[in-house]
N, C-alpha and C positions, 0 to 999 in steps of 0.2 A: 397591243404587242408587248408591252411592260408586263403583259401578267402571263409571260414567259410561251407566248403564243408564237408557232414559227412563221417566219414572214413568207415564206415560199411554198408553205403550204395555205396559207391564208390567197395567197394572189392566187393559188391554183384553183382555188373553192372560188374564189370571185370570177375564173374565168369560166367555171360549171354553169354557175347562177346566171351570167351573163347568154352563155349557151342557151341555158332555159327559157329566161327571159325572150333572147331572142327570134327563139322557136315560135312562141307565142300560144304552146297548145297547152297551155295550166290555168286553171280555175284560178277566178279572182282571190281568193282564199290563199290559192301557194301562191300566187305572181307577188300579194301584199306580204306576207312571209319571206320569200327570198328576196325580195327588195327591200327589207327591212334588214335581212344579215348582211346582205349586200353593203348599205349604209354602213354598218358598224365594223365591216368589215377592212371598207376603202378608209373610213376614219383611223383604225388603227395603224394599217399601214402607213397611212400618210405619218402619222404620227413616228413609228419608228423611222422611218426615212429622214422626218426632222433632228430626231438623235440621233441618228447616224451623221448626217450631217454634221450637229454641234462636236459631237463626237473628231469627226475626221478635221475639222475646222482648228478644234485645237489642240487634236496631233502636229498638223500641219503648222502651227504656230508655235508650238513646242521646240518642232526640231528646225525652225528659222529662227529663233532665237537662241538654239543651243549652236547651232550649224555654222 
């Protein structure tokens, strides 16, 4: 997500692959393929959610110390 990837279209692709996944009618070939973007996909996210977080944590401590 740092390498300027948008997060809302990232959770939208995960929720396609997921679809797919779920359907269960793809060759083991794509299943190991979209379970693999899949991975990298949830990793990133999670990751900007972490900065978002650090982010919001020390706005929030920002303006309770200026406040």
């Amino acid at each position: 997500m740092s390498e300027n990837i948008d997060f809302e279209k990232s959770i939208a692709r995960l929720e396609e692959i997921t679809e797919k996944l779920e359907k269960g009618k793809l060759k083991l070939d794509e299943m190991t393929a979209l379970y693999s973007e899949g991975t990298k996909l949830a990793a990133a996210c999670g990751k900007a959610l972490e900065e978002a977080q650090i982010k919001i944590t020390k706005i929030t401590g920002d303006n309770e110390e200026n406040g």
